[in-house]
PQR file with spaces between the fields and no chain letter, atoms N, CA, C, O and H, PARSE charges and radii, in Angstrom:
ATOM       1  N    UNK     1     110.734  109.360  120.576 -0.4000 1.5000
ATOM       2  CA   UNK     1     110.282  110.661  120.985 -0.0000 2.0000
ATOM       3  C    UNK     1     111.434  111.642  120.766  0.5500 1.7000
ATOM       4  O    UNK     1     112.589  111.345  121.070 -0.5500 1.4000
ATOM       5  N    UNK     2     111.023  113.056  120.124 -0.4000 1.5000
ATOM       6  CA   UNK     2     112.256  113.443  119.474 -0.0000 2.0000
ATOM       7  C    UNK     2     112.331  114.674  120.949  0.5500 1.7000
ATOM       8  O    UNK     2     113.415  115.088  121.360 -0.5500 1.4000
ATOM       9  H    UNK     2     110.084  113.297  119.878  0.4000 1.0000
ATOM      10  N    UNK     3     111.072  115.073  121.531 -0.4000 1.5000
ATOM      11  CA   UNK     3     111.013  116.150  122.845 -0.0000 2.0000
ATOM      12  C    UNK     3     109.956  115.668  123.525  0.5500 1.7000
ATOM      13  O    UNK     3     109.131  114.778  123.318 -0.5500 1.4000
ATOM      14  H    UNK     3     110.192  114.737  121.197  0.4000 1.0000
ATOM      15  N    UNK     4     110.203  116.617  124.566 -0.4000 1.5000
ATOM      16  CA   UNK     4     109.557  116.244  125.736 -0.0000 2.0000
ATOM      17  C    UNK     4     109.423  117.428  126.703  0.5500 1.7000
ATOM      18  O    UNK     4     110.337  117.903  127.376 -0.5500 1.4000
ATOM      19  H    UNK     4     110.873  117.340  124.734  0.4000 1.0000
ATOM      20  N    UNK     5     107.998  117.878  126.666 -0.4000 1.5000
ATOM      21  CA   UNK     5     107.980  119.511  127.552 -0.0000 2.0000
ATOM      22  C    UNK     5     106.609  119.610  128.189  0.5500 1.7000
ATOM      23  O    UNK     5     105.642  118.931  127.845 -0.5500 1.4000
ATOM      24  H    UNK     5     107.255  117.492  126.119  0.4000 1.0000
ATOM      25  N    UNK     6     106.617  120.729  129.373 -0.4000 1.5000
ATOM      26  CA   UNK     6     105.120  121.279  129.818 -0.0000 2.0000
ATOM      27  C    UNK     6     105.272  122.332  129.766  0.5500 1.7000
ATOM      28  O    UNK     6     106.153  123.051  130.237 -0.5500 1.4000
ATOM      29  H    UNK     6     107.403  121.280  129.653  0.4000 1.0000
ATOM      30  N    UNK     7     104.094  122.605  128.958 -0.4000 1.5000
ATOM      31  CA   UNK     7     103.576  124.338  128.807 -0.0000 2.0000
ATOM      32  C    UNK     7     101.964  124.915  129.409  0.5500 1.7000
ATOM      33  O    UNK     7     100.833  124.641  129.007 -0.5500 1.4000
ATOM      34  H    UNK     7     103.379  122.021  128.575  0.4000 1.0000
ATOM      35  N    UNK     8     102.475  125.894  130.627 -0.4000 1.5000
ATOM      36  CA   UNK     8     100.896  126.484  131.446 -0.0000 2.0000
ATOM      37  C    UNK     8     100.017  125.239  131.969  0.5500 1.7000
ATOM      38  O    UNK     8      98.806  125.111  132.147 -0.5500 1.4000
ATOM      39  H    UNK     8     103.394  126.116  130.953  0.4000 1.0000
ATOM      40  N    UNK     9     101.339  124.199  132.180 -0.4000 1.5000
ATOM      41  CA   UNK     9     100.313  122.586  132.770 -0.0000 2.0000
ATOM      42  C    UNK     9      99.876  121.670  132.241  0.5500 1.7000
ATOM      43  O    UNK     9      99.231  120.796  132.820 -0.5500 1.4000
ATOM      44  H    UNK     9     102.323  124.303  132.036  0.4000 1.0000
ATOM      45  N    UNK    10     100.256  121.696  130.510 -0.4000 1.5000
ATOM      46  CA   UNK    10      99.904  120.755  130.275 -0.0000 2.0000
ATOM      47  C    UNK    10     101.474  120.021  129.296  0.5500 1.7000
ATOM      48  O    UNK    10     102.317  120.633  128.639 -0.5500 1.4000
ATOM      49  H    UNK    10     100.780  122.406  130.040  0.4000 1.0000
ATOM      50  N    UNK    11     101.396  119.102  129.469 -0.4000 1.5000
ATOM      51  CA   UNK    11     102.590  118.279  128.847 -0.0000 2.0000
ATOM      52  C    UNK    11     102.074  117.885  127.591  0.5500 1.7000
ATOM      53  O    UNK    11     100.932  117.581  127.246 -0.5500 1.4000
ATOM      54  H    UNK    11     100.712  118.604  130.003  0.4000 1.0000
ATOM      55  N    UNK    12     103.399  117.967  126.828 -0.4000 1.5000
ATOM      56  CA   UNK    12     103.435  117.801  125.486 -0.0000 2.0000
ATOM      57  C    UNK    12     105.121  116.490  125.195  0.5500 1.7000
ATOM      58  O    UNK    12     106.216  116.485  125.757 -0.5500 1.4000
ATOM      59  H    UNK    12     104.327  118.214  127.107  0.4000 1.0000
ATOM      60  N    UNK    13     104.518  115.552  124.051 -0.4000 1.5000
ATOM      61  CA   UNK    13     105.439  114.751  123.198 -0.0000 2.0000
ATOM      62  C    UNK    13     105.712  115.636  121.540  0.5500 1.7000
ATOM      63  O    UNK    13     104.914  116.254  120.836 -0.5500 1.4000
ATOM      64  H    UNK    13     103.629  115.556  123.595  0.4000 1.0000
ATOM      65  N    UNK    14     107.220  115.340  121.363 -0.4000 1.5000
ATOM      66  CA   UNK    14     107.355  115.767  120.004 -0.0000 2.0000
ATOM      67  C    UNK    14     107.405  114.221  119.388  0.5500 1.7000
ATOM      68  O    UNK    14     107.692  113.472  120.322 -0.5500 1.4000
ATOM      69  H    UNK    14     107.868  114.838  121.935  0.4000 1.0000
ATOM      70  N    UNK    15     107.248  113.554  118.280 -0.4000 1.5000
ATOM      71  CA   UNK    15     107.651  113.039  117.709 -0.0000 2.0000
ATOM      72  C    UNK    15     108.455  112.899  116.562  0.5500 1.7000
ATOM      73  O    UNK    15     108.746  114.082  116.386 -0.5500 1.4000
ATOM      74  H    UNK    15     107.015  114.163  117.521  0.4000 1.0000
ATOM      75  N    UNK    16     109.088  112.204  115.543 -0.4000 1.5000
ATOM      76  CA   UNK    16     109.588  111.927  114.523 -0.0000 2.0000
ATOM      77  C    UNK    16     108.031  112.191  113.622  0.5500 1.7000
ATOM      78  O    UNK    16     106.977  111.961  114.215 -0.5500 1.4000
ATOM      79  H    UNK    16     108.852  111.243  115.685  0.4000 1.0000
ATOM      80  N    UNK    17     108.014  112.711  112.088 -0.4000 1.5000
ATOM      81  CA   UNK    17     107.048  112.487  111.321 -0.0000 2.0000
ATOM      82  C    UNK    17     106.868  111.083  111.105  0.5500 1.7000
ATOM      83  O    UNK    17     107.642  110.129  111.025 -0.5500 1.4000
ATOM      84  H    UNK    17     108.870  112.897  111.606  0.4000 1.0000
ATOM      85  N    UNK    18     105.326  111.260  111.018 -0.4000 1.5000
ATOM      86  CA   UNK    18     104.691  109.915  110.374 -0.0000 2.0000
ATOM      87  C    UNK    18     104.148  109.709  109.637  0.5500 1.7000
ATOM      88  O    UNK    18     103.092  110.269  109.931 -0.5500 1.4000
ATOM      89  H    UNK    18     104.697  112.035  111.084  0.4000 1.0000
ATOM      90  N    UNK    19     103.961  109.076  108.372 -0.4000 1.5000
ATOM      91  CA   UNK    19     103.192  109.413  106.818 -0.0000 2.0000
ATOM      92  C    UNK    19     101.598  108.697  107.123  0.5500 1.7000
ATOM      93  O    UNK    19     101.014  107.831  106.472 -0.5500 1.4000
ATOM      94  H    UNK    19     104.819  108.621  108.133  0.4000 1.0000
ATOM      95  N    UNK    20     101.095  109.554  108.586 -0.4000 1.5000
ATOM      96  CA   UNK    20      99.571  109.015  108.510 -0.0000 2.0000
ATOM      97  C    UNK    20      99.348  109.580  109.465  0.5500 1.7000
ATOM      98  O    UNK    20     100.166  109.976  110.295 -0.5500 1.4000
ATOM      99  H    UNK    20     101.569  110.257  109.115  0.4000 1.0000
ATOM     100  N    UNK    21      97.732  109.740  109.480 -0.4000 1.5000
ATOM     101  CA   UNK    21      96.993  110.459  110.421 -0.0000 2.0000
ATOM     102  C    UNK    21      96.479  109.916  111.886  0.5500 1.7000
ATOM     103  O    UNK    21      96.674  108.813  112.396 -0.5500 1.4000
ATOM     104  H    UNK    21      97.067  109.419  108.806  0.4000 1.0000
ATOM     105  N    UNK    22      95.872  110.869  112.316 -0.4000 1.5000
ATOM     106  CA   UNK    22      95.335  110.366  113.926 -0.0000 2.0000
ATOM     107  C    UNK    22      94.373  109.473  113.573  0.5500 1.7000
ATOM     108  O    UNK    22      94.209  108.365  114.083 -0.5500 1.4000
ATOM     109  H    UNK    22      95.713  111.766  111.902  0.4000 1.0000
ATOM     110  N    UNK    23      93.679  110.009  112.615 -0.4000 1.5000
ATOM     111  CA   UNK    23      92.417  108.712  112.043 -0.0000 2.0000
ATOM     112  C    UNK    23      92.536  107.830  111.842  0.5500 1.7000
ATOM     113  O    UNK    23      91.748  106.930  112.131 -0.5500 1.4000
ATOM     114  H    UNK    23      93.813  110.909  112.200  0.4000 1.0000
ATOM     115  N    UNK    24      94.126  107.656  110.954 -0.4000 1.5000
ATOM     116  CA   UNK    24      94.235  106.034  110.551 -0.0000 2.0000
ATOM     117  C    UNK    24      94.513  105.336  111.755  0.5500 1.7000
ATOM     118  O    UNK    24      93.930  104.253  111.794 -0.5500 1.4000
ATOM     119  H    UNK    24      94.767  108.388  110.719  0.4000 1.0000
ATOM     120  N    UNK    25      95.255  105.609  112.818 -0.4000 1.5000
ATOM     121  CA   UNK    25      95.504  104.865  113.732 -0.0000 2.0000
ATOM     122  C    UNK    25      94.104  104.553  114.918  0.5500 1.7000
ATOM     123  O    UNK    25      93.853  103.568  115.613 -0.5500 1.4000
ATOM     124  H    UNK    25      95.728  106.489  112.787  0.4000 1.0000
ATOM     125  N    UNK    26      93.484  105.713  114.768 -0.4000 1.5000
ATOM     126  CA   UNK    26      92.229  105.313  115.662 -0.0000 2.0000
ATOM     127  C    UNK    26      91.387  104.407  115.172  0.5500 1.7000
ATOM     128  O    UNK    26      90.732  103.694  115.932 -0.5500 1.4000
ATOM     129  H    UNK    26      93.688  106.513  114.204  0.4000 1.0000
ATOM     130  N    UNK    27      91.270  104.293  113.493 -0.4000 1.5000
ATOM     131  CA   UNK    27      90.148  102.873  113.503 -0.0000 2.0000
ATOM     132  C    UNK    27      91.058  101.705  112.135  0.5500 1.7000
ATOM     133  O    UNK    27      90.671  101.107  111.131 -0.5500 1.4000
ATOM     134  H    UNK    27      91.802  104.872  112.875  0.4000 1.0000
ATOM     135  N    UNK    28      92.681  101.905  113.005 -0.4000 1.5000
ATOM     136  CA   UNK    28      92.907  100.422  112.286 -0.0000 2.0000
ATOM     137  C    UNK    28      92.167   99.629  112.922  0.5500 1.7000
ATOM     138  O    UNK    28      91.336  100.171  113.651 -0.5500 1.4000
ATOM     139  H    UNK    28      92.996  102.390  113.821  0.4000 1.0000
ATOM     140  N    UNK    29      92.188   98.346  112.891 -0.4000 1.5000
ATOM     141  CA   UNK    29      91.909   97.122  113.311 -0.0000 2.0000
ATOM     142  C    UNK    29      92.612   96.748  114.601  0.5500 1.7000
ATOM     143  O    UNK    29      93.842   96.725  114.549 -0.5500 1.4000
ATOM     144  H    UNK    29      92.863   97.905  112.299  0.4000 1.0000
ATOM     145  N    UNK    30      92.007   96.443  115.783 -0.4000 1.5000
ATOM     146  CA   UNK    30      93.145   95.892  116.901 -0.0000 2.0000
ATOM     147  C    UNK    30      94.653   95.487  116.712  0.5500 1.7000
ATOM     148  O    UNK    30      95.752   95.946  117.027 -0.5500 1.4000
ATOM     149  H    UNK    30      91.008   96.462  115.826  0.4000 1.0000
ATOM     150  N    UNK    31      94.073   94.221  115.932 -0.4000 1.5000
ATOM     151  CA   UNK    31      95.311   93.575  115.428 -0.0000 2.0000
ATOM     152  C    UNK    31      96.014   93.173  114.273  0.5500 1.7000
ATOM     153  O    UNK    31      95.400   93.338  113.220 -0.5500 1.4000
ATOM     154  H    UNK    31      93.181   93.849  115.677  0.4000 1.0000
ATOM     155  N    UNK    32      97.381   92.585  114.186 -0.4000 1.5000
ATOM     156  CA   UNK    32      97.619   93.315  112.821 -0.0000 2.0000
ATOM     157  C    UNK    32      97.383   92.232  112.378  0.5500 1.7000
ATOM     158  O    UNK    32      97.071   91.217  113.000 -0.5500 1.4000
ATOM     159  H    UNK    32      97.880   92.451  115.042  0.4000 1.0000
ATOM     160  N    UNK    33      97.566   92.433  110.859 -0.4000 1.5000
ATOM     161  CA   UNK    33      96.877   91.431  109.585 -0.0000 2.0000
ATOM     162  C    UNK    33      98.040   90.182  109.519  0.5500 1.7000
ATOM     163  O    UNK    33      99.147   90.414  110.005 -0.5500 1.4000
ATOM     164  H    UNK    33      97.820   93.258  110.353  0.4000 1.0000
ATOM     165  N    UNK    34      97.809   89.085  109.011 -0.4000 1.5000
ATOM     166  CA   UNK    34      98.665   88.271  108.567 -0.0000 2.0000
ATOM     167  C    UNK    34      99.983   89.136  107.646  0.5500 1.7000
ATOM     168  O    UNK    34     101.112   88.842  108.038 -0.5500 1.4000
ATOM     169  H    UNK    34      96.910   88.897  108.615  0.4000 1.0000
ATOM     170  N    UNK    35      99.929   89.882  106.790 -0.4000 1.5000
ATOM     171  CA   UNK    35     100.561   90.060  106.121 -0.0000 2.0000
ATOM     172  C    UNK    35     101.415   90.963  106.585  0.5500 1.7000
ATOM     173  O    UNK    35     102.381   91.034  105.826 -0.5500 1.4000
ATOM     174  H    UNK    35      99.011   90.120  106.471  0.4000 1.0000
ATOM     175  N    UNK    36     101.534   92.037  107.926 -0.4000 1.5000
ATOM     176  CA   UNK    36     101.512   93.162  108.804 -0.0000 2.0000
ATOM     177  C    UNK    36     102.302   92.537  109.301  0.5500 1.7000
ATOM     178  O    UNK    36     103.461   92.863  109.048 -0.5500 1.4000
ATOM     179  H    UNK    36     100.749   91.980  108.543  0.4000 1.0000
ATOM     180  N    UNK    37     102.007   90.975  110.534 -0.4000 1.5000
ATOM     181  CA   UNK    37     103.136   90.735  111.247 -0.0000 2.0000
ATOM     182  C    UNK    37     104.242   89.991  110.516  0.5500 1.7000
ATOM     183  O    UNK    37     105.283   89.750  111.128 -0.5500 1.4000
ATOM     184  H    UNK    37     101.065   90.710  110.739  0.4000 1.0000
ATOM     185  N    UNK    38     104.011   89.390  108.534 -0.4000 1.5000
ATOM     186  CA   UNK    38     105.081   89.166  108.317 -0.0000 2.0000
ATOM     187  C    UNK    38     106.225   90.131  107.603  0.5500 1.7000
ATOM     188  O    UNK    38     107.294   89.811  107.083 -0.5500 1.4000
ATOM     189  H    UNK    38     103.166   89.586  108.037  0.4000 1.0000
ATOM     190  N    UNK    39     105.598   91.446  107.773 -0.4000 1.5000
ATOM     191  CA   UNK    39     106.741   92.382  107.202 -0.0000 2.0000
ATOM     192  C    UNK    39     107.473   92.607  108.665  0.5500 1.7000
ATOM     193  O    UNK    39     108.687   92.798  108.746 -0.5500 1.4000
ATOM     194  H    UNK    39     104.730   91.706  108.195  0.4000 1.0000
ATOM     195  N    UNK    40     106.603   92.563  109.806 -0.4000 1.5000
ATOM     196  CA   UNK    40     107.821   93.223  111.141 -0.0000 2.0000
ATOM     197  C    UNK    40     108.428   91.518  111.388  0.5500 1.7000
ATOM     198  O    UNK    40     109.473   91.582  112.035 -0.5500 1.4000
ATOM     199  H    UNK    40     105.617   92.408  109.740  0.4000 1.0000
ATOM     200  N    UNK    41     108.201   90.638  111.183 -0.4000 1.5000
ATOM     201  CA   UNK    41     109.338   89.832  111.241 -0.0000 2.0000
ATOM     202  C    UNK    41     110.284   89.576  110.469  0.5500 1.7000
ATOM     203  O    UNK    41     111.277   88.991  110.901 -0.5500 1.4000
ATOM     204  H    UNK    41     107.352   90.586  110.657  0.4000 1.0000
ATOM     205  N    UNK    42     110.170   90.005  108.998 -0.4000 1.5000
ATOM     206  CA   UNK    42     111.214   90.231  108.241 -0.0000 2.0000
ATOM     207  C    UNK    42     112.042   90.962  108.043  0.5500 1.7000
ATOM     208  O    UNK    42     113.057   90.775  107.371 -0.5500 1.4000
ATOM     209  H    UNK    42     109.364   90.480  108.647  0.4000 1.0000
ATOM     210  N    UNK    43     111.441   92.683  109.080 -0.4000 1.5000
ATOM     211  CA   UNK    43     112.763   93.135  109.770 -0.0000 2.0000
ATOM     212  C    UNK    43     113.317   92.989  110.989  0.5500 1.7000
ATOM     213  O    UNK    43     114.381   93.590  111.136 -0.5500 1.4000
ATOM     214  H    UNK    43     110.617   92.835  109.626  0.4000 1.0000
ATOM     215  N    UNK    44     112.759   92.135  112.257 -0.4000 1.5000
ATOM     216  CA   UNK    44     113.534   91.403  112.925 -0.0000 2.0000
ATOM     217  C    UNK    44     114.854   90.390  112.442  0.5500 1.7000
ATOM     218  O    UNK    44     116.020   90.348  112.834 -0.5500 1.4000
ATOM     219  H    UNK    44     111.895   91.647  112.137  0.4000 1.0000
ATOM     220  N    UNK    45     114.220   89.722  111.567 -0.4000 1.5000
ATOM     221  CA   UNK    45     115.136   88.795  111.015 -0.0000 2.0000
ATOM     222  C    UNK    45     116.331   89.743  110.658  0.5500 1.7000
ATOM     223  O    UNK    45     117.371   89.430  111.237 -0.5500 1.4000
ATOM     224  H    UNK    45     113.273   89.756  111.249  0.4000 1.0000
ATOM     225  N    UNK    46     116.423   90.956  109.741 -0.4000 1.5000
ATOM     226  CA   UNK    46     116.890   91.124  108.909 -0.0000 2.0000
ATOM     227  C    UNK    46     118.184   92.085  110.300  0.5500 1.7000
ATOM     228  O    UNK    46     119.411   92.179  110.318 -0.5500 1.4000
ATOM     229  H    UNK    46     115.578   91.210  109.271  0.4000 1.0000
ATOM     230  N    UNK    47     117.288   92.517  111.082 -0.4000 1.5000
ATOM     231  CA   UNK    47     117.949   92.867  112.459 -0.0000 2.0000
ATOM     232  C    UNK    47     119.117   91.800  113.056  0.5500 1.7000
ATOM     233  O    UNK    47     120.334   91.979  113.017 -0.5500 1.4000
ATOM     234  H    UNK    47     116.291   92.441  111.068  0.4000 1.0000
ATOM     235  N    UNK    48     118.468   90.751  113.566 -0.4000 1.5000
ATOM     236  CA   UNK    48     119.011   89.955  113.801 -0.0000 2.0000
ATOM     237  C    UNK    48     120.083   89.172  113.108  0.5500 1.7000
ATOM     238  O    UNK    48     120.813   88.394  113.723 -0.5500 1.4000
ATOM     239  H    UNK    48     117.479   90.605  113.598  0.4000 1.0000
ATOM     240  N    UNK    49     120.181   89.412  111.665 -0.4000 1.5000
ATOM     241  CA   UNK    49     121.025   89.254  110.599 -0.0000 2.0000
ATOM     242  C    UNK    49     122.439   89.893  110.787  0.5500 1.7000
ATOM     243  O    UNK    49     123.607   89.516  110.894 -0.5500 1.4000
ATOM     244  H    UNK    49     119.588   90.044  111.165  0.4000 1.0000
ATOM     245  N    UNK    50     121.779   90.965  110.772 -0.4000 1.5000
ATOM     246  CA   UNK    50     122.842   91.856  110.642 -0.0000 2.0000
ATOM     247  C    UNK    50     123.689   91.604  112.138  0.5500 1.7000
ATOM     248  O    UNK    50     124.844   91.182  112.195 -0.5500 1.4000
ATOM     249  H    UNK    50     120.831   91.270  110.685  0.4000 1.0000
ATOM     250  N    UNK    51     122.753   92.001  113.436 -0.4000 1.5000
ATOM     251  CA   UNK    51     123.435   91.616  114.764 -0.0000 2.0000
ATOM     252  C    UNK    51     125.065   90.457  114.713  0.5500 1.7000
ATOM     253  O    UNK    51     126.160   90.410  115.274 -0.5500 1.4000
ATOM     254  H    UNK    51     121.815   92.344  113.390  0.4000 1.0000
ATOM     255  N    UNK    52     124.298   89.691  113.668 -0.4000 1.5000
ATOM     256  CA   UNK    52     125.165   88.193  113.948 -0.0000 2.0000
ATOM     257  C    UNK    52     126.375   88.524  113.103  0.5500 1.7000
ATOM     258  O    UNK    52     127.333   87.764  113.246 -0.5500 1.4000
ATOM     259  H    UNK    52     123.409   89.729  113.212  0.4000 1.0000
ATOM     260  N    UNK    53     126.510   89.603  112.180 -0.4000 1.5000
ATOM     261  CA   UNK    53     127.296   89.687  111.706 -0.0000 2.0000
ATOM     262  C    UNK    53     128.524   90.575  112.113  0.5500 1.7000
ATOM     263  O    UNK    53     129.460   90.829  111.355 -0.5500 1.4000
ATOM     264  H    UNK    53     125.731   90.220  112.064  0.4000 1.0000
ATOM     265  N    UNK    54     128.428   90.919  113.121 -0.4000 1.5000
ATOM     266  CA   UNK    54     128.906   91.700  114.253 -0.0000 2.0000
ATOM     267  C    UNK    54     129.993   91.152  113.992  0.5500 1.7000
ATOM     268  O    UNK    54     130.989   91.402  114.670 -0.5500 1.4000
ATOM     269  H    UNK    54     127.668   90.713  113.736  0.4000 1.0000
């Protein structure tokens, strides 16, 4: 979250840009695809890589 404010009562989030819409996120799929959770574990790993190299 890049801000964080209320204006006349109602609260507002800023975010970072995102290269996609409110739509795409309202009718992805629940959950993610086989192929989805092996790209975020290949940047865990690649996280954790690096960590160790501390």
């Amino acid at each position: 979250m890049v801000k964080c404010f209320n204006f006349e009562g109602s609260h507002y989030a800023v975010f970072q840009h995102l290269p996609l819409t409110l739509n795409n996120i309202v009718y992805s799929p629940p959950y993610p695809t086989e192929l989805e959770l092996a790209a975020a574990l290949a940047q865990i790993v690649k996280g954790l890589k690096y960590l160790a190299s501390c």
